[in-house]
Backbone as CSV, one residue per row, in Angstrom:
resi,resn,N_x,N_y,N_z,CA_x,CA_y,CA_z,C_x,C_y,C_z
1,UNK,30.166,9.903,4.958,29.070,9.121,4.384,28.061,8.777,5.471
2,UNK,27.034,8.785,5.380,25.858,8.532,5.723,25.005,7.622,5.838
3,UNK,24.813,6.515,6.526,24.294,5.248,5.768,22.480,4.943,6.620
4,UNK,21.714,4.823,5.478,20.179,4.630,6.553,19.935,3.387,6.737
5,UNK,20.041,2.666,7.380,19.441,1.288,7.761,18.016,1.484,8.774
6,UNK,17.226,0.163,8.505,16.030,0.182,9.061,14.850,1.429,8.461
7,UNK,13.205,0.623,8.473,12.116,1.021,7.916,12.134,2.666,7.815
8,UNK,11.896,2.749,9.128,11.960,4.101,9.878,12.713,4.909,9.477
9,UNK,13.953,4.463,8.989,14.655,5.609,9.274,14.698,5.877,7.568
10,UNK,14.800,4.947,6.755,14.654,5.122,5.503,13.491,5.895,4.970
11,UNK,12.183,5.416,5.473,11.017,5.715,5.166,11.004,7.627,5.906
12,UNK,11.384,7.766,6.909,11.437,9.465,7.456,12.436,10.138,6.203
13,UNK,13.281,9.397,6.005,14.780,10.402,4.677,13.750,10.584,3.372
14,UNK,13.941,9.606,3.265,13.636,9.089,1.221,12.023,9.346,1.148
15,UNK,11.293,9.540,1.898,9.587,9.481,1.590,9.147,11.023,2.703
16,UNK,9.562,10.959,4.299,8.653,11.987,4.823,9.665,13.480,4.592
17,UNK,10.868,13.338,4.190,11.911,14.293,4.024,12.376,14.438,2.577
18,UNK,11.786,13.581,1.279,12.357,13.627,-0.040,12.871,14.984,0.224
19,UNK,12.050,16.142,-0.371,12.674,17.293,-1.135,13.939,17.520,-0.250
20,UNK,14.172,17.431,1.220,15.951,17.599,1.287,16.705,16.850,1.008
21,UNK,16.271,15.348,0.737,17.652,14.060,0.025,17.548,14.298,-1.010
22,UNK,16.877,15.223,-1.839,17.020,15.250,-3.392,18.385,14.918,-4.395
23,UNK,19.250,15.991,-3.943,20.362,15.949,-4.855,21.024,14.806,-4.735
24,UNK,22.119,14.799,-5.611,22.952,13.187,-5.875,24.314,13.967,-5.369
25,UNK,25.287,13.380,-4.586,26.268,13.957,-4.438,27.550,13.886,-5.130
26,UNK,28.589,14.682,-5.503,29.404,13.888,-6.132,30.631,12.947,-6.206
27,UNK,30.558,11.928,-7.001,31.596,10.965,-7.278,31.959,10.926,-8.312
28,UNK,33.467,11.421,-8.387,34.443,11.721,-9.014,34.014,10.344,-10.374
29,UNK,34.088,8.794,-10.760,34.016,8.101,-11.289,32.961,8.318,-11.922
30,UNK,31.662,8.847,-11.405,30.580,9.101,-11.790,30.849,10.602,-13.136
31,UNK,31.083,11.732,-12.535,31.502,12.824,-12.433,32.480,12.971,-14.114
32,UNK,33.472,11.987,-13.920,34.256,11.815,-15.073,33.511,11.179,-16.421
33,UNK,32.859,10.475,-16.036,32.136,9.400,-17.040,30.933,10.413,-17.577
34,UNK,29.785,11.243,-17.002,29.019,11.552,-17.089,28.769,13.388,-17.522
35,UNK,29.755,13.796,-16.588,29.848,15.352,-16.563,28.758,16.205,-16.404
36,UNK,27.794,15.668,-15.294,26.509,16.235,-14.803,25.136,15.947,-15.796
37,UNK,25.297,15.170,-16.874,24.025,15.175,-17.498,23.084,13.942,-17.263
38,UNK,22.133,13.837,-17.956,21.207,12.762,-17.758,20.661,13.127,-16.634
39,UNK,19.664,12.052,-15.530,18.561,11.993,-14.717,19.297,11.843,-13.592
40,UNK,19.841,10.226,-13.650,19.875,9.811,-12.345,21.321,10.529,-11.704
41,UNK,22.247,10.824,-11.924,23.280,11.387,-11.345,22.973,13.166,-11.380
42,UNK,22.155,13.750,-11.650,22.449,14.862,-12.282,21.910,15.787,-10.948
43,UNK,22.107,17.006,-11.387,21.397,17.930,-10.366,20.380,19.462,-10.901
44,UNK,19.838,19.793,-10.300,19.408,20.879,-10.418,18.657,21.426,-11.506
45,UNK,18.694,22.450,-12.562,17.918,22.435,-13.730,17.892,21.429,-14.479
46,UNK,19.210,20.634,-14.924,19.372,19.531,-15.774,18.688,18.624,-14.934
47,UNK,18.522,17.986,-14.371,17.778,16.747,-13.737,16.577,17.512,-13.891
48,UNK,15.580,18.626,-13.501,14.413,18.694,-13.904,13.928,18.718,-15.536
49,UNK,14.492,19.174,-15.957,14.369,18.949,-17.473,14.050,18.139,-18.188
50,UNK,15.709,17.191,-18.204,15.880,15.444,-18.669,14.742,15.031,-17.337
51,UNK,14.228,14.814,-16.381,13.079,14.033,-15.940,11.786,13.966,-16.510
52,UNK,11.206,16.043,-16.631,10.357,15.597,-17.055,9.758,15.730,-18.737
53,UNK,10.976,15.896,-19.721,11.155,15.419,-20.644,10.793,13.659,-21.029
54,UNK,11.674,13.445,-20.017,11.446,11.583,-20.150,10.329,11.459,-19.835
55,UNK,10.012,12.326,-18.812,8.285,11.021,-17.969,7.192,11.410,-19.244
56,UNK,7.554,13.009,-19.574,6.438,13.204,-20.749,6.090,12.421,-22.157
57,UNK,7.337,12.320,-22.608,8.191,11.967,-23.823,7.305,10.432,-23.771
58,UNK,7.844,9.317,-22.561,7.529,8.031,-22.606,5.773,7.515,-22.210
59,UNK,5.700,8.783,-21.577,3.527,8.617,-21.729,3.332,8.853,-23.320
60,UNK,3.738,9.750,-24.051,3.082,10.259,-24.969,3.516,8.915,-26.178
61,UNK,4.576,8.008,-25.546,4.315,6.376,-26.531,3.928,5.345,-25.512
62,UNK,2.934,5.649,-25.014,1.863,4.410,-24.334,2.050,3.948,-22.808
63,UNK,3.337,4.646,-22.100,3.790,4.142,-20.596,2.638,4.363,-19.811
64,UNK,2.174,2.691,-19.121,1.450,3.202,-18.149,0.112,2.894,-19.003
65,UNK,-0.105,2.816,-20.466,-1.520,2.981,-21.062,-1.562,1.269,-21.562
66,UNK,-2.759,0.946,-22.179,-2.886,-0.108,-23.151,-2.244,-0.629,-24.288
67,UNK,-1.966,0.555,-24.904,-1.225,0.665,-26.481,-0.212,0.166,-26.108
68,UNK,0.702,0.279,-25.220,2.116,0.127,-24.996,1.978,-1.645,-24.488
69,UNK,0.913,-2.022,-23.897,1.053,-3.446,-24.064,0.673,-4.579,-24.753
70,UNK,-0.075,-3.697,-25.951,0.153,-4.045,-27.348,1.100,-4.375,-28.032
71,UNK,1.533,-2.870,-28.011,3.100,-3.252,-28.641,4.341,-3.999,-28.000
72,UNK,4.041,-4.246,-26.455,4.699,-5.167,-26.056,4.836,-6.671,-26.794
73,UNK,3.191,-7.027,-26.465,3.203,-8.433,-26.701,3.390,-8.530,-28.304
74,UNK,3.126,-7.860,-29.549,3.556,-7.927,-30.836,5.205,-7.877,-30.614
75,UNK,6.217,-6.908,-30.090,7.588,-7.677,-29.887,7.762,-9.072,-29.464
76,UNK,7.510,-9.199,-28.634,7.563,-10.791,-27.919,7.186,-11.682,-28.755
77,UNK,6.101,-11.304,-29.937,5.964,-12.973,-30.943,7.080,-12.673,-31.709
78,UNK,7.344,-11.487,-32.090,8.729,-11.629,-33.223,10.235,-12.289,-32.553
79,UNK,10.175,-11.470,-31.145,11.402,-12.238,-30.607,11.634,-13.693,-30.481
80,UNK,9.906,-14.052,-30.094,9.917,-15.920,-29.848,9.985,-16.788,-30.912
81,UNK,9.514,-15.837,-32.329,9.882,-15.853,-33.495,11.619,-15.904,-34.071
82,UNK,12.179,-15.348,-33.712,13.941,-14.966,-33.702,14.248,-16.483,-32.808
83,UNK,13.344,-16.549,-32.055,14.389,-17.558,-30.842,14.176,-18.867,-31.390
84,UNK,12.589,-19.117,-32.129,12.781,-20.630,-32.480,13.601,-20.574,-34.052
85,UNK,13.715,-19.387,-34.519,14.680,-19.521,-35.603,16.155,-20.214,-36.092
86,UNK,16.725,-19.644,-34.770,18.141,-19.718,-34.460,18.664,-20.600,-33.204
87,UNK,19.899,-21.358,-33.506,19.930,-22.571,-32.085,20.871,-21.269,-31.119
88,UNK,21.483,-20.516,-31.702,22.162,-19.636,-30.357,21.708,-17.894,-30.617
89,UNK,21.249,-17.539,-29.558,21.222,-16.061,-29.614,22.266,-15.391,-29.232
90,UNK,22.375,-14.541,-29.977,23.803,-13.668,-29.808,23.104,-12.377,-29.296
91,UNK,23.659,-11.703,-28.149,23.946,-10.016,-27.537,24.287,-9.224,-27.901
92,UNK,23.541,-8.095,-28.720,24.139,-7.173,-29.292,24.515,-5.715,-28.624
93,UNK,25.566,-5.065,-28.369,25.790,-4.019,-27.556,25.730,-2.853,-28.442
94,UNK,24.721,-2.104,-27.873,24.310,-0.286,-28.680,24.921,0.478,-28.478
95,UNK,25.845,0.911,-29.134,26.855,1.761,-29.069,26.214,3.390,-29.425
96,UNK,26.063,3.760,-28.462,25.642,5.092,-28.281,25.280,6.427,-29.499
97,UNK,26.580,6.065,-30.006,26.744,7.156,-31.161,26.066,6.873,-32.538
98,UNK,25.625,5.806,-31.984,24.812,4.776,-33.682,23.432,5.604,-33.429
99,UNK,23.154,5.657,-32.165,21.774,6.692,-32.165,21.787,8.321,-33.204
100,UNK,23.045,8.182,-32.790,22.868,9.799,-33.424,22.544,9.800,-35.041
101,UNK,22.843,8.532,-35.706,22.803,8.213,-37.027,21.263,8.648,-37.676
102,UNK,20.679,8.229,-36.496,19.060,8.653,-37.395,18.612,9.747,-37.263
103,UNK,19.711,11.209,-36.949,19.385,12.434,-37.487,19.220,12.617,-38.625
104,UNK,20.128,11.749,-39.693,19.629,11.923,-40.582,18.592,11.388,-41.443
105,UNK,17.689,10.613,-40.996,16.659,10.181,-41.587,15.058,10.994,-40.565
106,UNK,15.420,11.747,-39.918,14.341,12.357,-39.041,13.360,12.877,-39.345
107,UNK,11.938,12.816,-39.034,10.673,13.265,-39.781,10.220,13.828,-38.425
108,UNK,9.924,14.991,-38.268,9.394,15.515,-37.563,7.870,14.897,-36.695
109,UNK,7.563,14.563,-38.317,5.693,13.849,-38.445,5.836,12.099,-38.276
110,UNK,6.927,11.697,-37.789,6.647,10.017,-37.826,8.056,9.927,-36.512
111,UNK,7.730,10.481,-35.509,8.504,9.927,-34.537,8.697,8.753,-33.983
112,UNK,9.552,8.068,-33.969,9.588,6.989,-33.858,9.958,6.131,-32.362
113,UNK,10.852,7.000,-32.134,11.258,6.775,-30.632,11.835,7.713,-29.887
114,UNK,11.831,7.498,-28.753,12.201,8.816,-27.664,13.502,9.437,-28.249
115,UNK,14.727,8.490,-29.045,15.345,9.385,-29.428,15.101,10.332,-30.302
116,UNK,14.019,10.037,-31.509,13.782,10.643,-32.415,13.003,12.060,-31.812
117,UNK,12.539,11.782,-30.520,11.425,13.277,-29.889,12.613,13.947,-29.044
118,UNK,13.503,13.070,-28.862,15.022,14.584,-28.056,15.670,15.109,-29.667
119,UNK,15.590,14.799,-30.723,16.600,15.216,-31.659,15.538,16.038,-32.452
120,UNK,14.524,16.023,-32.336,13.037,17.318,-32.571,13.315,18.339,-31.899
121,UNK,13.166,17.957,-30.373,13.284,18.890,-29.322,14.655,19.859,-29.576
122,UNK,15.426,19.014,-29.869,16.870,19.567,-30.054,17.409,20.646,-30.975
123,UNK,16.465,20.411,-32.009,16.235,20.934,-33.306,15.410,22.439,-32.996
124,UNK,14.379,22.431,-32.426,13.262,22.896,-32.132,13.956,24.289,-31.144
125,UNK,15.044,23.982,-30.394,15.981,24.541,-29.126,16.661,25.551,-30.127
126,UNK,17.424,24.919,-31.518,18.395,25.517,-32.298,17.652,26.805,-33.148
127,UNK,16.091,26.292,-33.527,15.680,27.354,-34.329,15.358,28.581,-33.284
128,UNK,14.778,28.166,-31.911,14.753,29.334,-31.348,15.659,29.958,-30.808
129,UNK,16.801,29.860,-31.228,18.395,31.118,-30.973,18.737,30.719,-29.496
130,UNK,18.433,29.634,-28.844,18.306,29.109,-27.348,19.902,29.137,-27.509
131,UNK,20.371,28.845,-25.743,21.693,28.268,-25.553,21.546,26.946,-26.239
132,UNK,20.517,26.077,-25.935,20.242,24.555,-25.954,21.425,24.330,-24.997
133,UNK,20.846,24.839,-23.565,21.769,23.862,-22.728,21.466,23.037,-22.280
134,UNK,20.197,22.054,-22.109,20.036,20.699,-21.813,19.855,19.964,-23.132
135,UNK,19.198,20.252,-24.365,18.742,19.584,-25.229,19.797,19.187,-26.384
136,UNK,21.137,18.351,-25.797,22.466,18.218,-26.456,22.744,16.888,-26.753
137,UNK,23.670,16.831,-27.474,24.132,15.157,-27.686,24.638,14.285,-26.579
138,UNK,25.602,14.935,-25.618,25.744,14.779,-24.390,24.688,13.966,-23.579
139,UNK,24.073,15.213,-23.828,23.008,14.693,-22.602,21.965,13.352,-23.285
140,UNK,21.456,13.220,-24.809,21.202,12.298,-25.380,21.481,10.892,-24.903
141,UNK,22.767,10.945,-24.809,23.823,9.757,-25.087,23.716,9.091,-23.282
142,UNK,23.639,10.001,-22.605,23.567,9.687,-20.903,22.126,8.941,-20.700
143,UNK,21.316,10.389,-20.914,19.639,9.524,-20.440,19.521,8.061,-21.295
144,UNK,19.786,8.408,-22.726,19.196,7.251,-23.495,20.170,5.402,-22.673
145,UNK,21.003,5.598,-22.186,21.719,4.911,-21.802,21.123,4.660,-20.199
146,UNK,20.991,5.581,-19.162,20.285,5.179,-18.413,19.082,4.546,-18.189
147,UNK,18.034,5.202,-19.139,16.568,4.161,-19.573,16.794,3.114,-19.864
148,UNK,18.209,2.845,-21.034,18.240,1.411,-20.992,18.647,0.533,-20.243
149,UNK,19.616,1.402,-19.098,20.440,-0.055,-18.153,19.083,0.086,-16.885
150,UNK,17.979,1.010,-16.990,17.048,0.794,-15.596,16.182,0.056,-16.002
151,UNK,15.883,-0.438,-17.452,14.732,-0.916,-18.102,15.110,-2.634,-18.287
152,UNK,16.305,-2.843,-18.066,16.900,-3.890,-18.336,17.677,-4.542,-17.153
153,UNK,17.978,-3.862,-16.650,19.314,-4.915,-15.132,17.811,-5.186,-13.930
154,UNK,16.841,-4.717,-13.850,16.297,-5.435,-12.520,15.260,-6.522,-13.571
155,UNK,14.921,-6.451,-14.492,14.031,-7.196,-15.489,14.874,-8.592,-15.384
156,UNK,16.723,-8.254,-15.877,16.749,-9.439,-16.583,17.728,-10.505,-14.808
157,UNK,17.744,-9.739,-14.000,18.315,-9.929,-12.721,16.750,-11.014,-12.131
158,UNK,16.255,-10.342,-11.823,14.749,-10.971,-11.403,14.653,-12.513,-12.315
159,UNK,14.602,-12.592,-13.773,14.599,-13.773,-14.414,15.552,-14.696,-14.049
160,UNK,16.679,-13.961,-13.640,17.702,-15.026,-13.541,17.754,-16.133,-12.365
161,UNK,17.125,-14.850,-11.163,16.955,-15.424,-10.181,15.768,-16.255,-10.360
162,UNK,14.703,-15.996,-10.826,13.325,-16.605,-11.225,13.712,-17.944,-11.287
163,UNK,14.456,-18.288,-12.770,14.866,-19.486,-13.300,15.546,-20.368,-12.118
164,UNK,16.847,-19.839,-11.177,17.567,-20.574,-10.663,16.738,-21.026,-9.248
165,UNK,15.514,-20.354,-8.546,14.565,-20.758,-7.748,13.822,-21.929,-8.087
166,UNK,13.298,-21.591,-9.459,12.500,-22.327,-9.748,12.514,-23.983,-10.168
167,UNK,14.230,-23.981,-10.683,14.774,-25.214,-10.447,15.041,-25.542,-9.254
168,UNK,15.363,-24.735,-7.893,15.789,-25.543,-6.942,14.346,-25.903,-5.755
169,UNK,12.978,-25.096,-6.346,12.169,-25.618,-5.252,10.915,-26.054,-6.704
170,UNK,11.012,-27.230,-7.024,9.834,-27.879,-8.217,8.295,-27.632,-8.026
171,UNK,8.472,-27.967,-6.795,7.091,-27.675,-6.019,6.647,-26.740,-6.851
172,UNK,7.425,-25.466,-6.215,6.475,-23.888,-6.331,6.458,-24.032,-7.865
173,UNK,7.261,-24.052,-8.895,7.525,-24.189,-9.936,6.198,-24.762,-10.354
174,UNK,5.666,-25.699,-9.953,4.404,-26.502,-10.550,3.521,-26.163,-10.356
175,UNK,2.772,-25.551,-8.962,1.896,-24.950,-8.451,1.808,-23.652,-9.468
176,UNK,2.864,-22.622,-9.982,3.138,-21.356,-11.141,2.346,-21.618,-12.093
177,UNK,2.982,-22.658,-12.514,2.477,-23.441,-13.961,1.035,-23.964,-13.918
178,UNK,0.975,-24.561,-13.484,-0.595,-24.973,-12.626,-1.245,-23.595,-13.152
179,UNK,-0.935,-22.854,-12.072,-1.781,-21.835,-12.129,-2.405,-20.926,-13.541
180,UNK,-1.206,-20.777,-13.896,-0.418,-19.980,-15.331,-1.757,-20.539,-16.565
181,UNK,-1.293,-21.826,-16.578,-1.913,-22.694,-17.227,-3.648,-22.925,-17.543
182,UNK,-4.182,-22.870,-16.682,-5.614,-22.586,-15.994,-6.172,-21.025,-16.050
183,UNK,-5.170,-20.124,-16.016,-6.065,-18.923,-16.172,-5.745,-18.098,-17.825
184,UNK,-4.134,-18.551,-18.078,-3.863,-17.620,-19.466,-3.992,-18.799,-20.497
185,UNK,-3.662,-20.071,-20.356,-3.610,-20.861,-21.583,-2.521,-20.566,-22.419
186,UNK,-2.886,-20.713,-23.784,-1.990,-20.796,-24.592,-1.723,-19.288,-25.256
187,UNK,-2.457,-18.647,-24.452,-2.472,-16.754,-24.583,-1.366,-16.331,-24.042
188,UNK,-1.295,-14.676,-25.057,0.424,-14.022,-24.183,-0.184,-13.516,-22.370
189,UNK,0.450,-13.901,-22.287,-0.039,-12.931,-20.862,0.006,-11.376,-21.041
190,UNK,-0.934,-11.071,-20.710,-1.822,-9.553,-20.169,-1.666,-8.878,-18.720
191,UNK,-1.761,-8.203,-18.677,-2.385,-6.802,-17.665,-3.103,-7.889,-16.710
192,UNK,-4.058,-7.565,-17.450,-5.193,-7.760,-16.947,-5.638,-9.246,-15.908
193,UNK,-4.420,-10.012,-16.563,-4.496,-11.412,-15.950,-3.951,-11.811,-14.714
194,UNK,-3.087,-10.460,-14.143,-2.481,-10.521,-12.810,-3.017,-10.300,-11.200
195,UNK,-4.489,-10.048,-12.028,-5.360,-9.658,-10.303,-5.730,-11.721,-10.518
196,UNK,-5.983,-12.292,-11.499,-6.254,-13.960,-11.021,-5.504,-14.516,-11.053
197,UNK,-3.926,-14.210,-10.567,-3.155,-15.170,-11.155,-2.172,-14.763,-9.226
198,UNK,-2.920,-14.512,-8.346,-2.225,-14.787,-7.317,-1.235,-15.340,-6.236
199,UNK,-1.204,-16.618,-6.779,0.038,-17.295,-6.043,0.942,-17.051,-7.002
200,UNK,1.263,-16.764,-8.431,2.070,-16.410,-9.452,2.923,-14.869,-8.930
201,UNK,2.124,-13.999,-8.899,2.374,-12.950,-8.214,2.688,-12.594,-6.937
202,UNK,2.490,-13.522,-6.171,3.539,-13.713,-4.760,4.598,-14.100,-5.081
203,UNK,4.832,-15.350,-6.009,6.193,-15.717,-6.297,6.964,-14.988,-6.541
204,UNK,6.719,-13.925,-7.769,7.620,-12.807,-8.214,7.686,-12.025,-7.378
205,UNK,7.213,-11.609,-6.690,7.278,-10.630,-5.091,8.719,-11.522,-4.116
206,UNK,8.018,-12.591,-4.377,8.994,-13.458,-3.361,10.367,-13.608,-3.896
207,UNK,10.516,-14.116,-5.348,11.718,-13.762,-5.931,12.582,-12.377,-5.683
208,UNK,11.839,-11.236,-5.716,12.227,-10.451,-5.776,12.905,-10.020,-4.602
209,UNK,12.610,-10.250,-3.351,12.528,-9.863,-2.049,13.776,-10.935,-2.111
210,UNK,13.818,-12.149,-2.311,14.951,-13.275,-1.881,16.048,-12.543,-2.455
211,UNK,16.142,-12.250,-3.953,17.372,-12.457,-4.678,17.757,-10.980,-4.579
212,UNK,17.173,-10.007,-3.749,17.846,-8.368,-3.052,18.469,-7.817,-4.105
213,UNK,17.430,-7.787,-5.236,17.890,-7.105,-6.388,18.793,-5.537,-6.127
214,UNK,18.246,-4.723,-5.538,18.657,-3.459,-5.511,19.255,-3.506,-4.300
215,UNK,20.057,-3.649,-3.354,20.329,-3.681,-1.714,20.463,-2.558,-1.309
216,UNK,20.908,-1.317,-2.429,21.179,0.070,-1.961,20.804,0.731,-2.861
217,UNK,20.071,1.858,-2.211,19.585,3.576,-3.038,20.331,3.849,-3.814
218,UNK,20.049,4.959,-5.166,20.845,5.758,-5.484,21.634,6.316,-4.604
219,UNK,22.943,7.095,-4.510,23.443,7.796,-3.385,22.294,9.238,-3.541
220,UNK,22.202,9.922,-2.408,21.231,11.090,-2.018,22.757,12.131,-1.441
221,UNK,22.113,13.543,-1.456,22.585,14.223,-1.123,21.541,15.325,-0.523
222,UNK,22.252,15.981,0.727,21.421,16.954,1.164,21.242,18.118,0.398
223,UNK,20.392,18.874,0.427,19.915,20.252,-0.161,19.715,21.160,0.800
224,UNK,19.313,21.138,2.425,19.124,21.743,3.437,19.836,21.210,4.391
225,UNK,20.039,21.701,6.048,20.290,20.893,6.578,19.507,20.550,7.429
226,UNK,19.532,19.231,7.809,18.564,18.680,7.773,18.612,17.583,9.517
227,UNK,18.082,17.561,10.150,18.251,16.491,11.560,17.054,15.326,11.621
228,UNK,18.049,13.957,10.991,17.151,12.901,11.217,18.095,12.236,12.393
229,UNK,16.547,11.271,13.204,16.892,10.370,14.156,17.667,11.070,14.704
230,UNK,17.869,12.180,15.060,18.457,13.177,16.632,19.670,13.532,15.847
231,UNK,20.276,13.331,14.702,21.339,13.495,13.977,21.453,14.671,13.141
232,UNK,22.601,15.602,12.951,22.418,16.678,12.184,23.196,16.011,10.838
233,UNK,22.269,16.599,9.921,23.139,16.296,8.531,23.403,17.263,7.832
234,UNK,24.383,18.283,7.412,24.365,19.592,7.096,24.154,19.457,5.496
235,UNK,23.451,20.938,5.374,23.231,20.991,3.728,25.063,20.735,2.762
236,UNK,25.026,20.006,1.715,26.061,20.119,1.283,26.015,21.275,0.408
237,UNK,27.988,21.603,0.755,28.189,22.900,0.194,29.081,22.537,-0.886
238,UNK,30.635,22.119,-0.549,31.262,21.477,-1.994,31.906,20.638,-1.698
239,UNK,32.307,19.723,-0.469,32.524,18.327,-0.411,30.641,17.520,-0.080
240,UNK,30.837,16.799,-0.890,29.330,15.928,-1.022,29.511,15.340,0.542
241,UNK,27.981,14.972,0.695,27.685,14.362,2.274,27.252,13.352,1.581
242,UNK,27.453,11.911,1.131,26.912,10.785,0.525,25.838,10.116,1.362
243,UNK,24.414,10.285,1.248,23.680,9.620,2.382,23.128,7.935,0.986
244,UNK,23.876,6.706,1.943,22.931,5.824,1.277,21.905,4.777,1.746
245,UNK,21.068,4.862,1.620,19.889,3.235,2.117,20.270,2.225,1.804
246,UNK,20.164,1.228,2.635,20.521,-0.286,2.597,19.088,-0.785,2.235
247,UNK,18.923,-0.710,1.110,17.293,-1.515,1.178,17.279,-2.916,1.205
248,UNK,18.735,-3.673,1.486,18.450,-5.038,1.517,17.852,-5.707,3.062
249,UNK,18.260,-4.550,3.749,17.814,-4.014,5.065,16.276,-4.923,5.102
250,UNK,15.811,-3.937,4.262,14.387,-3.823,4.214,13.470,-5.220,4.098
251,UNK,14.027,-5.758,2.583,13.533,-7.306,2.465,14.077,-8.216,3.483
252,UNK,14.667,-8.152,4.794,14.850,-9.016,5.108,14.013,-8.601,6.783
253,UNK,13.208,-7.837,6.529,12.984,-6.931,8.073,11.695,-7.435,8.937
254,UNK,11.421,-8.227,9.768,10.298,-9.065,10.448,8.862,-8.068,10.394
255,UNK,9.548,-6.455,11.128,8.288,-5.974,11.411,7.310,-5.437,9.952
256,UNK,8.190,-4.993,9.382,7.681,-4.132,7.690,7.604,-4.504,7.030
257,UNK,8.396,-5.842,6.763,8.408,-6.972,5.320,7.115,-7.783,5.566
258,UNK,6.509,-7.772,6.550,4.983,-9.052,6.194,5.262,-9.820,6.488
259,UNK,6.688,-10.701,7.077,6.886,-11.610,6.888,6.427,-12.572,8.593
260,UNK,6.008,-13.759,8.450,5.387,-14.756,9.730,6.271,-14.952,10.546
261,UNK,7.722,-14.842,10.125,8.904,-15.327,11.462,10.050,-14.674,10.542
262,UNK,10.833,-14.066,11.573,11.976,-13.872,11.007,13.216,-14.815,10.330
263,UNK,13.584,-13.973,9.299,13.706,-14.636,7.805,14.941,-14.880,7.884
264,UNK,15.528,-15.586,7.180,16.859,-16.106,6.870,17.555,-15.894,5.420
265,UNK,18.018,-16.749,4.768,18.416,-16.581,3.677,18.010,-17.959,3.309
266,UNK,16.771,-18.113,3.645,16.091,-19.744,2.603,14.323,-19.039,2.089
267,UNK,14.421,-19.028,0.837,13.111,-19.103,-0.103,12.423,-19.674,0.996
268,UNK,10.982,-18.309,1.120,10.071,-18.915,2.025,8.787,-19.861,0.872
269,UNK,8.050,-20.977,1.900,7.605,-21.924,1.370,6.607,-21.517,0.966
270,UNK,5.352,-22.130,0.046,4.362,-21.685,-0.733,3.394,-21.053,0.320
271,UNK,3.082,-21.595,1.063,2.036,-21.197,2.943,2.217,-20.305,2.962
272,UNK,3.618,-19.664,3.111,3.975,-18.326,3.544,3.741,-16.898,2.213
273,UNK,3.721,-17.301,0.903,3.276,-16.645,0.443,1.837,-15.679,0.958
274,UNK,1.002,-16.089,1.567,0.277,-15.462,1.883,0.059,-14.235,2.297
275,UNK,1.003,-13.871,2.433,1.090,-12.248,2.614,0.860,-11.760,1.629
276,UNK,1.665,-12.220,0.789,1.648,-11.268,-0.911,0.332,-11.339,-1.262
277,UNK,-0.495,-12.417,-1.234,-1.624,-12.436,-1.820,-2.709,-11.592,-0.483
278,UNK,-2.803,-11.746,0.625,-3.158,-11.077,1.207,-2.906,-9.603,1.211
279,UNK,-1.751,-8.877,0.846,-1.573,-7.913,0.626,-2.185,-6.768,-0.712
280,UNK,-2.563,-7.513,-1.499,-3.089,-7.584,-3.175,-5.091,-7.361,-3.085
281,UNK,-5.052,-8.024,-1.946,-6.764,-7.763,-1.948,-6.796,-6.956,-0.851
282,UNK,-6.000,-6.156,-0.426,-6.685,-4.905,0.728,-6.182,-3.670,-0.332
């Protein structure tokens, strides 16, 4: 195993060297559970496929555009709607195979959601006499499951930490609100409202950076071989070379993080935000 600590050395692997850390190497736990499909574990044709299937698939319902934060904020009144309804919310867990259920209600002409455009695609694979070797239930059941645990664990991780900051320093908490208050009102928050809403947007930077949401990379694997920092790393052949980044490394790092004095493990104070917001107008 392989491990990258520090800016440099991360930033030369994962950014000036991507195309040789490409592949994912394998782990058996992974390996068993998955059996090479989906994005993030996968390799080779199947990972190009399922990628840019997904990246296409999720522009063509609004990622990245206006429409999609439309339809954001219309969820959010129904949910806040659901929430003042009921005194307890209950967690409901999506059991994978319930997706497959709306093959049978499928309209070619009223797609509804990304699953409904892989079970087209899928369809689409069968009439042309294809193997359909990526466009399978398998592989369905993996991606659709990965979009949801990447769309959801740093979202609802970040809040948690959000909340438990925000009770323990009132201050910043008020100064948020303050702010919040004065530029969106009694409006959903927008896009558009995050270039004036600056010390708000350091906070969440700052949250984010404190509570070291992600501390480590996907695992990487070589594709070539490859010599970083005077080190040879040979292309893997069929025992995996596991290379991983410590990115907690990173948020805590004097020279690359922005930060005025080297950092500790205490929420820096509102003053020190200034980076973030300084960082936002260059």
């Amino acid at each position: 195993m392989v491990v990258l600590a520090g800016y440099e050395t991360v930033k030369e692997a994962l950014v000036n060297q991507a195309d040789a850390f490409a592949d994912r190497p394998s782990i058996p736990i992974i390996e068993d559970a998955q059996q090479g499909h989906g994005i993030v574990f996968s390799n080779g044709e199947v990972w190009k496929v399922m990628r840019r299937f997904a990246i296409s698939t999720l522009r063509d319902y609004g990622m990245g555009k206006k429409t999609i934060e439309d339809r954001i904020v219309e969820e959010c009144r129904f949910l806040l709607q659901e929430f003042e309804s009921f005194d307890e919310i209950c967690a409901a867990f999506i059991q994978s195979h319930t997706f497959l259920r709306r093959l049978k209600e499928l309209d070619e002409n009223d797609q509804r959601s990304f699953i409904d455009a892989f079970l087209i695609r899928q369809q689409e694979e069968k009439t042309k006499n294809q193997s359909n070797e990526f466009f399978h239930n398998e592989n369905l059941k993996v991606v659709v499951s990965e979009l949801f645990g990447a769309g959801t664990e740093t979202t609802s991780t970040t809040l948690r930490w959000g909340l438990l900051l925000m009770m323990k320093y009132p201050e910043i908490q008020r100064k948020v609100q303050e702010e919040m208050t004065k530029v969106i009102g009694s409006a959903q928050p927008r896009i558009e409202h995050r270039a004036k809403l600056p010390y708000t947007d350091a906070v969440v930077h700052e949250i984010q950076r404190f509570a070291n949401i992600a501390p480590a990379s996907v695992p990487h694997a070589t594709n070539v071989d490859v010599t970083l920092g005077g080190y040879f790393i040979p292309k893997v052949i069929v025992l995996s070379c596991t290379v991983i980044a410590q990115l907690n490394l990173l948020l805590f790092c004097y020279q690359h993080g922005g930060i005025s004095e080297p950092v500790n493990d205490v929420l820096l104070c509102p003053t020190d935000f200034s980076y973030w917001e300084g960082e936002k107008s260059q």
